[in-house]
MMTF fields as JSON, N, C-alpha, C and O atoms, coordinates in Angstrom:
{
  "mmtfVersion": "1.0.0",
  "mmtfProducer": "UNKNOWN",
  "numBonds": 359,
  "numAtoms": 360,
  "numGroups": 90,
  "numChains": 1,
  "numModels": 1,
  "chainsPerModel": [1],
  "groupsPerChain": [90],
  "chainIdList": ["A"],
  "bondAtomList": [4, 2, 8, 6, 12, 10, 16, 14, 20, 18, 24, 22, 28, 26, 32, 30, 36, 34, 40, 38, 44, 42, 48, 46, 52, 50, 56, 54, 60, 58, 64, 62, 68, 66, 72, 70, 76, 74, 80, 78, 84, 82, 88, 86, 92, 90, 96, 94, 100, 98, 104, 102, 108, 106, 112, 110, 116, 114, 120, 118, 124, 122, 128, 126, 132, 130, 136, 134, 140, 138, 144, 142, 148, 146, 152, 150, 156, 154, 160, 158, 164, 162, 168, 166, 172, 170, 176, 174, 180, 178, 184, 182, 188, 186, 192, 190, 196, 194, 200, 198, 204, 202, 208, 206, 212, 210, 216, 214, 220, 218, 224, 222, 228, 226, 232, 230, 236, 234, 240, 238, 244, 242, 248, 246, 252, 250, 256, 254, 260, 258, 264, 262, 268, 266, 272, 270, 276, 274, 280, 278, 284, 282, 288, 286, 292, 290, 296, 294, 300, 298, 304, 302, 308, 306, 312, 310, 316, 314, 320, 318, 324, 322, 328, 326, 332, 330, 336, 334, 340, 338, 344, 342, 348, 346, 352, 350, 356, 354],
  "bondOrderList": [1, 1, 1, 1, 1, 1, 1, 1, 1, 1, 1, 1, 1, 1, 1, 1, 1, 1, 1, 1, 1, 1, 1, 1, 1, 1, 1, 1, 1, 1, 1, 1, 1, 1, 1, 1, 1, 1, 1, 1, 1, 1, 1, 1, 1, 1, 1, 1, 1, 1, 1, 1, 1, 1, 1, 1, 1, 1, 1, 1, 1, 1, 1, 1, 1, 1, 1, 1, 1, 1, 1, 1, 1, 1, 1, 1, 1, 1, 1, 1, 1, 1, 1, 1, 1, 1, 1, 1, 1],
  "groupList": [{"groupName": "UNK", "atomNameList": ["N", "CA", "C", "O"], "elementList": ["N", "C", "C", "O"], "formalChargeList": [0, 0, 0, 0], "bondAtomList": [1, 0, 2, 1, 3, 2], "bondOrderList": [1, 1, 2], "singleLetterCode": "X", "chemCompType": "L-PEPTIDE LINKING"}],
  "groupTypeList": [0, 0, 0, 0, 0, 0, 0, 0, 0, 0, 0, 0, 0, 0, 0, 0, 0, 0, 0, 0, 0, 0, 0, 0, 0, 0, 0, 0, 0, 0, 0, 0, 0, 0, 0, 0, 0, 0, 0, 0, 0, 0, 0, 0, 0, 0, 0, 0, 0, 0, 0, 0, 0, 0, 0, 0, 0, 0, 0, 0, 0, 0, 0, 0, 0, 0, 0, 0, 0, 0, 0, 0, 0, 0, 0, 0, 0, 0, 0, 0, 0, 0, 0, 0, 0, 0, 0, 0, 0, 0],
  "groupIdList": [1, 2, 3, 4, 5, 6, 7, 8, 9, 10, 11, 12, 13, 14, 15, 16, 17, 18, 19, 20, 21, 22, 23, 24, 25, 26, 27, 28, 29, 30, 31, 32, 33, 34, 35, 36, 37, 38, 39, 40, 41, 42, 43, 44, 45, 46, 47, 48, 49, 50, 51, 52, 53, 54, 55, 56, 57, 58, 59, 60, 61, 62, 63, 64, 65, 66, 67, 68, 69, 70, 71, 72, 73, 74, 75, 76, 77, 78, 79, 80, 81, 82, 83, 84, 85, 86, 87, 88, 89, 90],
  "secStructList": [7, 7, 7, 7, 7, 7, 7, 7, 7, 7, 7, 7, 1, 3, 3, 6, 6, 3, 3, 2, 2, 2, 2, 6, 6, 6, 2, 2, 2, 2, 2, 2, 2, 2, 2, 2, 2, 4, 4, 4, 4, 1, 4, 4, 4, 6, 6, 7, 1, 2, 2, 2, 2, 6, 2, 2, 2, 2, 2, 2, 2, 2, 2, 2, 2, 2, 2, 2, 2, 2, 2, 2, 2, 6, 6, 1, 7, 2, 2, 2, 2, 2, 6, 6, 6, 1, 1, 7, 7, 7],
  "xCoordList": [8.446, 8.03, 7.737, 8.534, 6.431, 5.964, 6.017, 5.22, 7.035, 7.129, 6.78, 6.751, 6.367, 5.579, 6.436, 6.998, 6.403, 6.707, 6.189, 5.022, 6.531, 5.939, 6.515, 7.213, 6.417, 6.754, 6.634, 7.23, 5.843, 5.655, 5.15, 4.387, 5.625, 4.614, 5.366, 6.549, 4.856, 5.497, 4.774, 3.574, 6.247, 5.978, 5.653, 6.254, 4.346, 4.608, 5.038, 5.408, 5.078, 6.374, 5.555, 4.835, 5.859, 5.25, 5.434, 6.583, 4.496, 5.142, 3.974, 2.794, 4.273, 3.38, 2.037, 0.848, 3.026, 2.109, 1.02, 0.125, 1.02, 0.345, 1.098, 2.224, 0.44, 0.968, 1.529, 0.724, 2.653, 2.767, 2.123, 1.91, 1.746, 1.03, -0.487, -0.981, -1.485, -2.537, -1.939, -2.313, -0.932, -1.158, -0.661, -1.172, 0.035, 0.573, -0.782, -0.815, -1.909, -2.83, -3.404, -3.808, -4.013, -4.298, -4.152, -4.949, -3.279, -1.908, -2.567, -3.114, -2.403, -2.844, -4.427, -4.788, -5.314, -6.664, -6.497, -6.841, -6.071, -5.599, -5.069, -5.871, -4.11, -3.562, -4.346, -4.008, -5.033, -6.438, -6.776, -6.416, -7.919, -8.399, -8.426, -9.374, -6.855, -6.361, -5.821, -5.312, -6.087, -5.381, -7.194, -7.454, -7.783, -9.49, -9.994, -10.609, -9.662, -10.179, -8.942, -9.679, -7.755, -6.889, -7.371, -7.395, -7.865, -8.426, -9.582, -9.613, -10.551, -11.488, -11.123, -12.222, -10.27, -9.841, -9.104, -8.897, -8.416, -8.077, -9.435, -10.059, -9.876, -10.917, -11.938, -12.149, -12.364, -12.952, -12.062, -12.601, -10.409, -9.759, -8.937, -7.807, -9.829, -9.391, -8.471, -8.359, -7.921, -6.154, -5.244, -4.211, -5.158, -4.084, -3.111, -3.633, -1.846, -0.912, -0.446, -0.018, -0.698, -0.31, -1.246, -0.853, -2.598, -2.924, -3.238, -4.059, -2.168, -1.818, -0.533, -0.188, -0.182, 1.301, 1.224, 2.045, -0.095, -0.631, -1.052, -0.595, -1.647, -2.366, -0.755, -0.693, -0.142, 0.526, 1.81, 2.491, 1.574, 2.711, 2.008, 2.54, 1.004, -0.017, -0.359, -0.586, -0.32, -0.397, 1.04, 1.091, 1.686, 3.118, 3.896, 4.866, 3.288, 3.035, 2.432, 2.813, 1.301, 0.056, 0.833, 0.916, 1.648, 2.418, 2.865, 2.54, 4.098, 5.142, 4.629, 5.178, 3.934, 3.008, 2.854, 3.431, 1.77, 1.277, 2.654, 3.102, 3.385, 4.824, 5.532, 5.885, 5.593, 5.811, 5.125, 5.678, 3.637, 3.249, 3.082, 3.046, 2.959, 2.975, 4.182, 3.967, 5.235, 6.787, 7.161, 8.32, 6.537, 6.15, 6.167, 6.831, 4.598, 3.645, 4.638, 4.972, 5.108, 5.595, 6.953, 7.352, 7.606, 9.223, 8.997, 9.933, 7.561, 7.493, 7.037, 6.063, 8.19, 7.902, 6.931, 6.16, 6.581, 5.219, 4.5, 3.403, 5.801, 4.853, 4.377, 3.365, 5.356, 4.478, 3.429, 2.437, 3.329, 1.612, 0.595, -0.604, 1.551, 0.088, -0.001, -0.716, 0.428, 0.108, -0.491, -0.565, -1.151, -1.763, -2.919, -3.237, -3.601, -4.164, -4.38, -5.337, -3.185, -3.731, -3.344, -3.879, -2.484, -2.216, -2.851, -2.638, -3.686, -4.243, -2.631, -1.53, -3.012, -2.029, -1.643, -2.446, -0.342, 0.156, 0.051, 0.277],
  "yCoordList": [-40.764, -40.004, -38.579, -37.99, -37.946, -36.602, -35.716, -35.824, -34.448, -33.464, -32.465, -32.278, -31.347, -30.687, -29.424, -29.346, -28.417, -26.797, -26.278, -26.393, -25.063, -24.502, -22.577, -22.071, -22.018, -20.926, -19.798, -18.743, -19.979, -18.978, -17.446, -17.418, -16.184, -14.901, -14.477, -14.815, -13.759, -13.329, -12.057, -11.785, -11.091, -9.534, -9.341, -9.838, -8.364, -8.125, -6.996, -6.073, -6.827, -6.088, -4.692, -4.544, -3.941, -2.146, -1.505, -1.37, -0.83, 0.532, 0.568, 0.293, 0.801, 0.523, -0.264, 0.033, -1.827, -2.705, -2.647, -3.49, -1.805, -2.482, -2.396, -1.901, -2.924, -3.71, -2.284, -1.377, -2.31, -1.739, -1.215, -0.025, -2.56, -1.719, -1.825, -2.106, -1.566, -0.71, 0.554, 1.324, 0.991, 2.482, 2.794, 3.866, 2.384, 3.147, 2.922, 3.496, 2.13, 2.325, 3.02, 2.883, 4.406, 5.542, 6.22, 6.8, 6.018, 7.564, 6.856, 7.615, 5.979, 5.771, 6.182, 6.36, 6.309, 6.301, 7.573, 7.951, 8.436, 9.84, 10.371, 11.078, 10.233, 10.284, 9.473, 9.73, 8.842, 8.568, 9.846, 10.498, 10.133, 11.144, 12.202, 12.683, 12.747, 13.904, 14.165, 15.209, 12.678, 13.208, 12.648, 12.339, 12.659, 13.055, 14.056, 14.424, 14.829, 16.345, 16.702, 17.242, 16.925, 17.331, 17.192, 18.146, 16.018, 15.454, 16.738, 17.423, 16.949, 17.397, 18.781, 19.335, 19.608, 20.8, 20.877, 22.077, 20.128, 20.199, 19.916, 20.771, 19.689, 19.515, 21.08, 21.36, 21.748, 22.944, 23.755, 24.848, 23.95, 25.17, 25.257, 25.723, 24.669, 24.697, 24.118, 24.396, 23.551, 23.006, 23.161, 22.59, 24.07, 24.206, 22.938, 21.826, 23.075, 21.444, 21.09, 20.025, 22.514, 22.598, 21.336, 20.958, 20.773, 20.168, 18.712, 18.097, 18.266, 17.299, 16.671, 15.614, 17.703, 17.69, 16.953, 16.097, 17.435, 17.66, 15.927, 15.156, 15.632, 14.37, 13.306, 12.141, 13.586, 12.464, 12.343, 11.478, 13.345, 13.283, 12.58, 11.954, 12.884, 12.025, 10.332, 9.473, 10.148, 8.898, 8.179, 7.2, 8.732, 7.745, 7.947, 7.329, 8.694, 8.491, 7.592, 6.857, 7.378, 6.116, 5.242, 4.326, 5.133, 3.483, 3.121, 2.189, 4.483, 4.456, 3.673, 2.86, 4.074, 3.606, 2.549, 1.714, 2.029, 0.549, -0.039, -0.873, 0.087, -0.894, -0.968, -2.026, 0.336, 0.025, -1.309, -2.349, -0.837, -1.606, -2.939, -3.619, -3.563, -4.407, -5.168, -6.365, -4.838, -5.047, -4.914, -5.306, -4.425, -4.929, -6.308, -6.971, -6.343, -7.315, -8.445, -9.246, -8.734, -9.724, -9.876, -11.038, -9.011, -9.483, -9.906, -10.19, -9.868, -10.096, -11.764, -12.382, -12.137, -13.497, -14.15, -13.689, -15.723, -16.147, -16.032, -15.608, -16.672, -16.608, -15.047, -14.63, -14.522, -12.508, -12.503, -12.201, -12.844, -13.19, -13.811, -13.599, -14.762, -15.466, -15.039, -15.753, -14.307, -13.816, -12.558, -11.845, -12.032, -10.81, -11.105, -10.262, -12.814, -13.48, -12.853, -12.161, -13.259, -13.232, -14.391, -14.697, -15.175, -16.323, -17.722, -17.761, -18.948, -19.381, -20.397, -20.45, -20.951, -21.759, -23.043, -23.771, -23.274, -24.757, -25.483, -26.689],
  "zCoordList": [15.303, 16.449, 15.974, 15.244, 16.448, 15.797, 16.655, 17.587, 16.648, 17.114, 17.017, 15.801, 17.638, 17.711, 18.247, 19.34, 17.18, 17.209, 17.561, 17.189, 18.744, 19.31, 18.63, 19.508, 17.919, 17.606, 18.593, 18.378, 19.737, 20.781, 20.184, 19.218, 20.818, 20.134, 19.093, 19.037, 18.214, 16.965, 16.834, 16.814, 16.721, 16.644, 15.546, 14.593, 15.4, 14.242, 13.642, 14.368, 12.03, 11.676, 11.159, 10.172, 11.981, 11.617, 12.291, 12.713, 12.713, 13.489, 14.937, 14.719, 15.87, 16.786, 16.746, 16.857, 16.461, 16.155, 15.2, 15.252, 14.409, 13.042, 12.139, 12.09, 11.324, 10.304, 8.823, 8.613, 8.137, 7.552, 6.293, 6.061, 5.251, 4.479, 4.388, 3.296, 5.753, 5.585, 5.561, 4.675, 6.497, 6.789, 5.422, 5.101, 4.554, 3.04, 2.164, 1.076, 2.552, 1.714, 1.488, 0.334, 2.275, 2.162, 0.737, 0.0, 0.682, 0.166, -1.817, -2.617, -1.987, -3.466, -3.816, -4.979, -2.694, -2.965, -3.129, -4.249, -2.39, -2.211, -3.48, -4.09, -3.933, -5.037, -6.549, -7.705, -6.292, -7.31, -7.796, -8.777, -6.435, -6.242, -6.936, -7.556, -6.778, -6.874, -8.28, -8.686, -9.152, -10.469, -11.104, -12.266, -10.402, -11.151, -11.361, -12.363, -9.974, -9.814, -10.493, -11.318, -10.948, -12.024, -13.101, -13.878, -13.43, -14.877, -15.06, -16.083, -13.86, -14.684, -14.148, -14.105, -13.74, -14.154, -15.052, -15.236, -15.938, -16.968, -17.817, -17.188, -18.231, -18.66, -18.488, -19.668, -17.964, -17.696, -17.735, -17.56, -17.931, -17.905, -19.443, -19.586, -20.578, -21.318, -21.928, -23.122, -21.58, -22.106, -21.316, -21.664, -19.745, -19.051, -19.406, -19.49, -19.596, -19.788, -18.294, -17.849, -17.564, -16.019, -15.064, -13.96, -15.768, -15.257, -15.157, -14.477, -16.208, -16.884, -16.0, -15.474, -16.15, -15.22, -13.911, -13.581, -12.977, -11.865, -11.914, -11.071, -12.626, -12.593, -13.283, -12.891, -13.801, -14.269, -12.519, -11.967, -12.378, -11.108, -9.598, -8.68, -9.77, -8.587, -8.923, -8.071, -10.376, -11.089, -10.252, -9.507, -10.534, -10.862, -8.947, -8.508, -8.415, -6.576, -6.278, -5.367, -6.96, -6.407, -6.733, -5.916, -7.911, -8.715, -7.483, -6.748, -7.303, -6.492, -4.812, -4.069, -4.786, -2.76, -2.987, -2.29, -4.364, -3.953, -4.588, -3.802, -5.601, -5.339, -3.508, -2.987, -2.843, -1.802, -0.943, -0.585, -0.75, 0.142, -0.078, 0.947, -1.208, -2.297, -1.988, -1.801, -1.898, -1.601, -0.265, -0.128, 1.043, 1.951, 2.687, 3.485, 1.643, 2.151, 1.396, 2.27, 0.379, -0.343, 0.781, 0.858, 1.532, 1.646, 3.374, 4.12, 3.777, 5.305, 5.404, 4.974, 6.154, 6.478, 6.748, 7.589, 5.993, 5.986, 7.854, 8.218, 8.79, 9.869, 10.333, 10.896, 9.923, 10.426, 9.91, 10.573, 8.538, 7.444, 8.22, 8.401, 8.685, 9.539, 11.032, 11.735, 11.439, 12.792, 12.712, 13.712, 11.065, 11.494, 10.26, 9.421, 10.363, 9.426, 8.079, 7.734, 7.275, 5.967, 5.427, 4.361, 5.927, 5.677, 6.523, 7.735, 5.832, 6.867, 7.486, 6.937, 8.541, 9.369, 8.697, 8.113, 8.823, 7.759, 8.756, 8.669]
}
């Protein structure tokens, strides 16, 4: 005899209903960005090491975000996955 689950609505998991890691996706493109235009003021200011500094510390923020959102997306339960389709339906 085949029964049939009904899971009913499923919240999903973020912050006024969206989803958590788009909104942390921002922040790494940002931090890209920002250790390019570092790169190439280091690059035109001679050798500053100040701007080395600048870019390795914006580097290892971007790591830092997408391990976040990354770790997120990995620890949120398959049905939350599939109620905000990224997972198709079993």
């Amino acid at each position: 005899m085949a029964e049939t689950v009904h899971e009913g609505h499923v919240q999903r998991v973020g912050i006024a209903r969206h989803p958590i890691s788009p909104i942390l996706l921002p922040v790494p493109i940002v931090c890209f960005v920002g250790a390019l235009i570092t790169d190439l003021a280091y690059d035109s200011s001679g050798g500053n090491l100040q701007w080395v500094n600048f870019s390795s510390w914006l580097l290892a923020a971007a790591a830092a975000e997408i391990g976040a959102a990354a770790k997120g997306r990995a620890a949120a339960p398959s049905r939350v996955l599939r109620s905000i389709s990224i997972m198709p339906p079993a």
